[in-house]
C-alpha positions as a Markdown table, in Angstrom:
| # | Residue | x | y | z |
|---|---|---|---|---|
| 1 | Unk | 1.8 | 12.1 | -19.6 |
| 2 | Unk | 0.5 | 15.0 | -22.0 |
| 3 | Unk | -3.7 | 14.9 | -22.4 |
| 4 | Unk | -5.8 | 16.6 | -25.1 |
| 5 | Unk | -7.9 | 18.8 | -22.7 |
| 6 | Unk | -10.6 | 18.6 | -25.1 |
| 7 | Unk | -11.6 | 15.2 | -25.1 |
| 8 | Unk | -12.3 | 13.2 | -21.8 |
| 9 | Unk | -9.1 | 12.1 | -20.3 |
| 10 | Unk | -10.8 | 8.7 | -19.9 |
| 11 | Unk | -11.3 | 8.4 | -23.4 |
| 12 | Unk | -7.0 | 9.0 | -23.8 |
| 13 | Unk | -6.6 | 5.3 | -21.5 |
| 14 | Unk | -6.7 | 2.0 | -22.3 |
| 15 | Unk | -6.5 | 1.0 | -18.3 |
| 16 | Unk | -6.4 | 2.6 | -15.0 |
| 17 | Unk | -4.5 | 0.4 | -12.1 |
| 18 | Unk | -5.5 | 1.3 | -8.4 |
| 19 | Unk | -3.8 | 1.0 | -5.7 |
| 20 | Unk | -5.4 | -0.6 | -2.3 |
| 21 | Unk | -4.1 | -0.8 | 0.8 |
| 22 | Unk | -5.3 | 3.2 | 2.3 |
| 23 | Unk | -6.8 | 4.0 | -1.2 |
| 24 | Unk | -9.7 | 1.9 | -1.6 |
| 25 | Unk | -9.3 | 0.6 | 2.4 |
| 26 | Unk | -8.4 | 1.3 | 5.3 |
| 27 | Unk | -4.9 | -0.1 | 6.1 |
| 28 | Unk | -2.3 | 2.3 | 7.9 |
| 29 | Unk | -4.4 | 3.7 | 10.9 |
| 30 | Unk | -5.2 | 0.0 | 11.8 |
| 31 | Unk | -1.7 | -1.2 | 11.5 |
| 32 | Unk | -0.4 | 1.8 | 13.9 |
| 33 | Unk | -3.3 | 0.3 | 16.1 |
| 34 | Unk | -2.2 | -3.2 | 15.5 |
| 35 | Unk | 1.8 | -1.5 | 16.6 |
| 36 | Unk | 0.3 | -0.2 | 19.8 |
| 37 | Unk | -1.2 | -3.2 | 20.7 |
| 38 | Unk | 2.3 | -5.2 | 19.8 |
| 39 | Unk | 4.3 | -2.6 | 22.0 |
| 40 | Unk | 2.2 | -2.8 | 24.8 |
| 41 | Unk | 3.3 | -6.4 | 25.2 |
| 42 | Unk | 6.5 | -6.1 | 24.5 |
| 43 | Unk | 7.1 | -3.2 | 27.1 |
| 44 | Unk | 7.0 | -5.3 | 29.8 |
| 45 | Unk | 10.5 | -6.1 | 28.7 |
| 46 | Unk | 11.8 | -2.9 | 27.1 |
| 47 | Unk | 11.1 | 0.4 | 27.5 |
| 48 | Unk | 9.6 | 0.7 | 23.8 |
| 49 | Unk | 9.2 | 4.5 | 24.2 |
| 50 | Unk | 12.9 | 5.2 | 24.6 |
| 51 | Unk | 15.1 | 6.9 | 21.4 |
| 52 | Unk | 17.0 | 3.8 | 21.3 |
| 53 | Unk | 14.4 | 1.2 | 21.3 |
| 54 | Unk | 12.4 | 3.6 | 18.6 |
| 55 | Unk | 15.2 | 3.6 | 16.4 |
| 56 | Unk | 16.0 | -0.1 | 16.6 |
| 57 | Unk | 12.4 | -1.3 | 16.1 |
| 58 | Unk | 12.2 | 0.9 | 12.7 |
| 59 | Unk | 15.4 | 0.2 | 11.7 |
| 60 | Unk | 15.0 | -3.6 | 11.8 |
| 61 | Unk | 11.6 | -3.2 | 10.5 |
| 62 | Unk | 12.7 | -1.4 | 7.2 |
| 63 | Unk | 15.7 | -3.9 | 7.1 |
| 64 | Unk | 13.7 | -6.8 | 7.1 |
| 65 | Unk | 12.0 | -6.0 | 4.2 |
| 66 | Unk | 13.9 | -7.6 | 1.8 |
| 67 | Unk | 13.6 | -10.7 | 3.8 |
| 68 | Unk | 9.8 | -10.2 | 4.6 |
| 69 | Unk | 8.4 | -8.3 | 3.0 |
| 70 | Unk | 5.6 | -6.0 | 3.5 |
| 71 | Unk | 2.6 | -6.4 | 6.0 |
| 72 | Unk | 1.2 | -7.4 | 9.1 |
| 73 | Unk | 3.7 | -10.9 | 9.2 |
| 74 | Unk | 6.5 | -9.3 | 8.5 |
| 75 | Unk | 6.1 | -6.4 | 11.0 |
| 76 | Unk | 5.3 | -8.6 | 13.7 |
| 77 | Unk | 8.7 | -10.9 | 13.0 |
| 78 | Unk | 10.9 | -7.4 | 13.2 |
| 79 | Unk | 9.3 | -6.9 | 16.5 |
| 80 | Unk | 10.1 | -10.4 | 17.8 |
| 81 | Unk | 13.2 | -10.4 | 16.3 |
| 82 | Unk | 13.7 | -6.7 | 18.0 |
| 83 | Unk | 12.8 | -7.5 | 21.5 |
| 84 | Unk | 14.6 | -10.7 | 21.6 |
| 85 | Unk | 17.6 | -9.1 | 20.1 |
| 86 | Unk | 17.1 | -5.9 | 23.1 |
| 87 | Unk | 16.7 | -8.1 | 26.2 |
| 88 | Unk | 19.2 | -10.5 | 25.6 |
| 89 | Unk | 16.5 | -13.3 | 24.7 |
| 90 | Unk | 14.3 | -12.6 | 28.0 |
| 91 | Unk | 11.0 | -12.8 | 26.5 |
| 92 | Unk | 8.6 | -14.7 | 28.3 |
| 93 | Unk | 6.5 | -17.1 | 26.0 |
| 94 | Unk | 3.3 | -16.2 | 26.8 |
| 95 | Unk | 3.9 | -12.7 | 25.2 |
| 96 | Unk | 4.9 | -14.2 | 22.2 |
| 97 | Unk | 1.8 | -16.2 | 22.0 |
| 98 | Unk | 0.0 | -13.4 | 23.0 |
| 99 | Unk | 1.6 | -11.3 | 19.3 |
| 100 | Unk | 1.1 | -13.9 | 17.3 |
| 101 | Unk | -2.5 | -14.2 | 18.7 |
| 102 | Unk | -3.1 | -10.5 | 18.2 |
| 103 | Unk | -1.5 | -11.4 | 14.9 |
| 104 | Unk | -4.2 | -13.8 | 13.6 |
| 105 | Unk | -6.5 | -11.5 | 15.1 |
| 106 | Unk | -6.0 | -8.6 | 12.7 |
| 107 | Unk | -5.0 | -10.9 | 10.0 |
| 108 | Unk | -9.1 | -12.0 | 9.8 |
| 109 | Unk | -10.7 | -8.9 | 10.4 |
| 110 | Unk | -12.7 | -7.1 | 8.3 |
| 111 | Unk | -11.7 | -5.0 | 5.4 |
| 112 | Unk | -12.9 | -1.1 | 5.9 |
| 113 | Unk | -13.8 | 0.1 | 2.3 |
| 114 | Unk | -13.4 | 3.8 | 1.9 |
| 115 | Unk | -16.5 | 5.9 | 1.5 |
| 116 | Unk | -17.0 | 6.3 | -2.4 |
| 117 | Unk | -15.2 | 3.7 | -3.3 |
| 118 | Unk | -17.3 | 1.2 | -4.3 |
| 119 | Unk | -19.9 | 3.8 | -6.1 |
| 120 | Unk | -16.4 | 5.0 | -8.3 |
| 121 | Unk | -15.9 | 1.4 | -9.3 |
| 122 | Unk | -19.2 | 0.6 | -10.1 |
| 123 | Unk | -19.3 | 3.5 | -12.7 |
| 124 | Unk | -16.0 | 3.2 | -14.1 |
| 125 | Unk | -16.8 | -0.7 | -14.9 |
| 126 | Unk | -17.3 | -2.0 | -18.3 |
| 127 | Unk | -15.8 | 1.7 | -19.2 |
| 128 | Unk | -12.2 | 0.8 | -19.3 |
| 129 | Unk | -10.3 | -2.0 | -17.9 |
| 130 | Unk | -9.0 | -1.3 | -14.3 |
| 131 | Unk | -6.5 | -3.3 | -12.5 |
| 132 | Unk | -5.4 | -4.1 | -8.8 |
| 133 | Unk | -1.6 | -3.5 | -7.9 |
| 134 | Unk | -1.0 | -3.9 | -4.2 |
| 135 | Unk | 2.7 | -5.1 | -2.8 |
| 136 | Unk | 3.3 | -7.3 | -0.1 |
| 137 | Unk | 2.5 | -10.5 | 1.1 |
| 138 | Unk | 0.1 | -12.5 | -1.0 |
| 139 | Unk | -1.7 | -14.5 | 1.4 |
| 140 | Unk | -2.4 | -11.1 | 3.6 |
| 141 | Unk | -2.8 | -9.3 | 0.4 |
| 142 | Unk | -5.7 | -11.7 | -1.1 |
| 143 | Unk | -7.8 | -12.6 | 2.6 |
| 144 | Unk | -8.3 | -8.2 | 2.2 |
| 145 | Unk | -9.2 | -8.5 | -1.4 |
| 146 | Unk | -11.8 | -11.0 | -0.5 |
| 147 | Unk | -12.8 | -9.5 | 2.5 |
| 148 | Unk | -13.2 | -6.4 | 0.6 |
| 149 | Unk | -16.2 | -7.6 | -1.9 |
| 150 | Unk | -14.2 | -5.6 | -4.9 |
| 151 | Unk | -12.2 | -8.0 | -6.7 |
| 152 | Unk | -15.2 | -8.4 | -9.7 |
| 153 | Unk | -14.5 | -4.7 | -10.3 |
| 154 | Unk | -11.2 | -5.5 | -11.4 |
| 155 | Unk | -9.5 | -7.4 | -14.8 |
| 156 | Unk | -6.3 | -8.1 | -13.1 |
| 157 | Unk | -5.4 | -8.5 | -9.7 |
| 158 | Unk | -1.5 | -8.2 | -9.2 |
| 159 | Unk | -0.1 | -8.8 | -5.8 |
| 160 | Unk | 4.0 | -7.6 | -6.4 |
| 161 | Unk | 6.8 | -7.8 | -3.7 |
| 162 | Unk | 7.3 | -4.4 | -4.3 |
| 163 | Unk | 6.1 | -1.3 | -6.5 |
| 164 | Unk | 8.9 | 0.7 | -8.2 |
| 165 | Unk | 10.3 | 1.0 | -11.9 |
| 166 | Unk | 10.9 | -2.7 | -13.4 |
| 167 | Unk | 8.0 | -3.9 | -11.2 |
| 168 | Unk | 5.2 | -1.9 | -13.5 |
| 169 | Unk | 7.2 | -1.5 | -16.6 |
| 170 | Unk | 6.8 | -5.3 | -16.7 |
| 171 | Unk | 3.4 | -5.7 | -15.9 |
| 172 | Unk | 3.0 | -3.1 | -18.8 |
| 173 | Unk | 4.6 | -5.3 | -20.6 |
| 174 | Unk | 3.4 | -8.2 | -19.4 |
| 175 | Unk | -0.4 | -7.0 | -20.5 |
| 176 | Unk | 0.5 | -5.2 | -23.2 |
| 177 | Unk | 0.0 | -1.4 | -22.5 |
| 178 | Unk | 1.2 | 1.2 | -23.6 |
| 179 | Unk | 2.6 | 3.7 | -20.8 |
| 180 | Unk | 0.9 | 6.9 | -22.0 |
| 181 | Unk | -2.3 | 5.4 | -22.0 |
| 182 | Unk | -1.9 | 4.0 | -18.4 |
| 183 | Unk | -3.0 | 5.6 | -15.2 |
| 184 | Unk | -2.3 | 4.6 | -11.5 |
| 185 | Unk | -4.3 | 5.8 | -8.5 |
| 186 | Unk | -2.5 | 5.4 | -5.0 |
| 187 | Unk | -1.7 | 7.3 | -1.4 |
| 188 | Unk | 1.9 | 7.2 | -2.3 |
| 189 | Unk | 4.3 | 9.1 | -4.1 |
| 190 | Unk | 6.8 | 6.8 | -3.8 |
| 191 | Unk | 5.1 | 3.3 | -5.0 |
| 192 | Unk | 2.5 | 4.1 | -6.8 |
| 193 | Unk | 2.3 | 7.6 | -8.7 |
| 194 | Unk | 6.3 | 8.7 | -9.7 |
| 195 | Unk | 7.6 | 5.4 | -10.6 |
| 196 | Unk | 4.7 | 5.4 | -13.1 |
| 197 | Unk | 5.3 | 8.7 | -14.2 |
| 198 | Unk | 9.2 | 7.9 | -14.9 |
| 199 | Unk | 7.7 | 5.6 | -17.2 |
| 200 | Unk | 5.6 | 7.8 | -19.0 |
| 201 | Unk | 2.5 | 6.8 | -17.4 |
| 202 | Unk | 0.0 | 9.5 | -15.6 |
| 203 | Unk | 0.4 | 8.8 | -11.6 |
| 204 | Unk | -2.6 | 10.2 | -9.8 |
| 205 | Unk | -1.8 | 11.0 | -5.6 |
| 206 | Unk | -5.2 | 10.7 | -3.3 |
| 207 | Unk | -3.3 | 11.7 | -0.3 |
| 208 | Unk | -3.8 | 9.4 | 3.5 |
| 209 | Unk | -4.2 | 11.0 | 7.2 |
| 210 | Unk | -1.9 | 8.2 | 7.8 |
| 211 | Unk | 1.3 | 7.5 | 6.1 |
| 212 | Unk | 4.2 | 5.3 | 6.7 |
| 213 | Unk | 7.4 | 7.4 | 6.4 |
| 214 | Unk | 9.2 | 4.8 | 4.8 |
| 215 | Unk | 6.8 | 5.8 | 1.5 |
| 216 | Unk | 7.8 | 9.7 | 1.5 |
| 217 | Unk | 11.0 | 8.7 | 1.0 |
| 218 | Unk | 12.3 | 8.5 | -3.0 |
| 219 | Unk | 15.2 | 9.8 | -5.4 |
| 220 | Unk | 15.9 | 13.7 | -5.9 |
| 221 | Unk | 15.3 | 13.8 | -9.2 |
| 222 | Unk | 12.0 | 12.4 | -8.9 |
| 223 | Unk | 10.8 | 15.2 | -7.6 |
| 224 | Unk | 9.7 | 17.5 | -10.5 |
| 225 | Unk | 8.2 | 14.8 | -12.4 |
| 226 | Unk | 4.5 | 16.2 | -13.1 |
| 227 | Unk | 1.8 | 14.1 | -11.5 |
| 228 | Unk | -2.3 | 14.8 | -10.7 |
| 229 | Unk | -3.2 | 15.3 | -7.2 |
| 230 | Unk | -7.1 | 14.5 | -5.9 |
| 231 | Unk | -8.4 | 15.6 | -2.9 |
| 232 | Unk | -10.8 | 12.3 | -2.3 |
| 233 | Unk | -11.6 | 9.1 | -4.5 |
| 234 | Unk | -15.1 | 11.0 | -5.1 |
| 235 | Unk | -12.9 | 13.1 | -7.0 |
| 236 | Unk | -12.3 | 10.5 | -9.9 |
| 237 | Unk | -15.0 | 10.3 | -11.9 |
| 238 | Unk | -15.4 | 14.4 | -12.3 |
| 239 | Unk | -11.6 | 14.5 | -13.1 |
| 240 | Unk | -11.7 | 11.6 | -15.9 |
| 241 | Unk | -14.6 | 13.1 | -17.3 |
């Protein structure tokens, strides 16, 4: 999306979607903790460190997506599903309990707002309209919105099995925007900035210390579309204005 450099690039939108899980929280870093803590249990049956069990436990994590989803749920069903699947159905019980304990655990624990966040938010509101777009399961999705205190900032909250072309070329449509005077704000390349940019739209990367590899992963020819890149989300309100 071309802007007129002489006029605020705020002032050349109509609405600016975020992104949330490791853009306006903390989500990744947690979940590797949360996949730590999984593994330890389960290596009482295998040895999860081992080439093969590494590559079995992503594999049938990324292939379970389509029946799960994204998140905390469906990561912890590939693991089950995994270790069941490695031992032959050994699995004691009580480690299973012990998961899906862990599970609830992490599923009602506090949502870590990023430094700056809030403060950005607060000044961009009743500027322009701003929306929530965050994929995965809607249950986990909303307890971290709530938990979060931000969901006033927000016109629309959108909670999408997945992000990619036809997902936000019909919520465009769906809310009546125009692409070119759209913006999205995420960690990923491949969810949230270049599929908006296919359409037209400005995609805008605040890069993550933590990031799944599954999201670095996107067509060829995506790569030369032009996107922005910020250092930090206390970068947003300089480059808008």
């Amino acid at each position: 999306m071309p802007h007129n450099a002489h006029i605020p690039l705020i002032k050349q939108l109509d609405v600016i979607a975020f992104d949330a899980d490791d853009t306006l929280w903390r989500n990744e870093s947690l979940f590797w903790d949360f996949k730590d803590a999984i593994k330890a249990i389960l290596a009482k049956h295998i040895d999860v460190e081992s080439e093969k069990a590494v590559e079995y436990l992503d594999e049938m994590e990324i292939n379970n997506i389509g029946f799960y989803g994204y998140g905390l749920k469906s990561y912890t069903l590939s693991m089950i599903e995994a270790t069941i699947n490695l031992t032959d159905g050994i699995v004691d019980t009580d480690d299973i309990k012990a998961v899906l304990a862990l599970l609830k655990e992490k599923l009602n624990a506090a949502t870590e707002v990023f430094i700056g966040v809030e403060e950005t938010l607060m000044q961009l509101s009743g500027k322009i309209d701003m929306m929530l777009i965050t994929k995965g399961d809607a249950h986990e999705q909303h307890l971290k919105i709530n938990a979060s205190g931000l969901s006033h900032y927000f016109r629309w909250i959108e909670v999408v099995p997945r992000k990619d072309e036809k997902i936000y070329e019909e919520l465009l449509h769906k809310y009546i925007i125009k692409p070119e005077r759209f913006m999205m704000i995420g960690n990923s390349l491949r969810s949230d900035v270049l599929p908006v940019c296919k359409l037209g739209g400005m995609g805008v990367h605040i890069a993550n210390d933590t990031q799944w590899a599954y999201e670095n992963q996107f067509p060829e020819e995506w790569k030369s579309l032009p996107y922005e890149k910020l250092d930090s989300f206390l970068d947003l309100i300089p480059f808008l204005y």
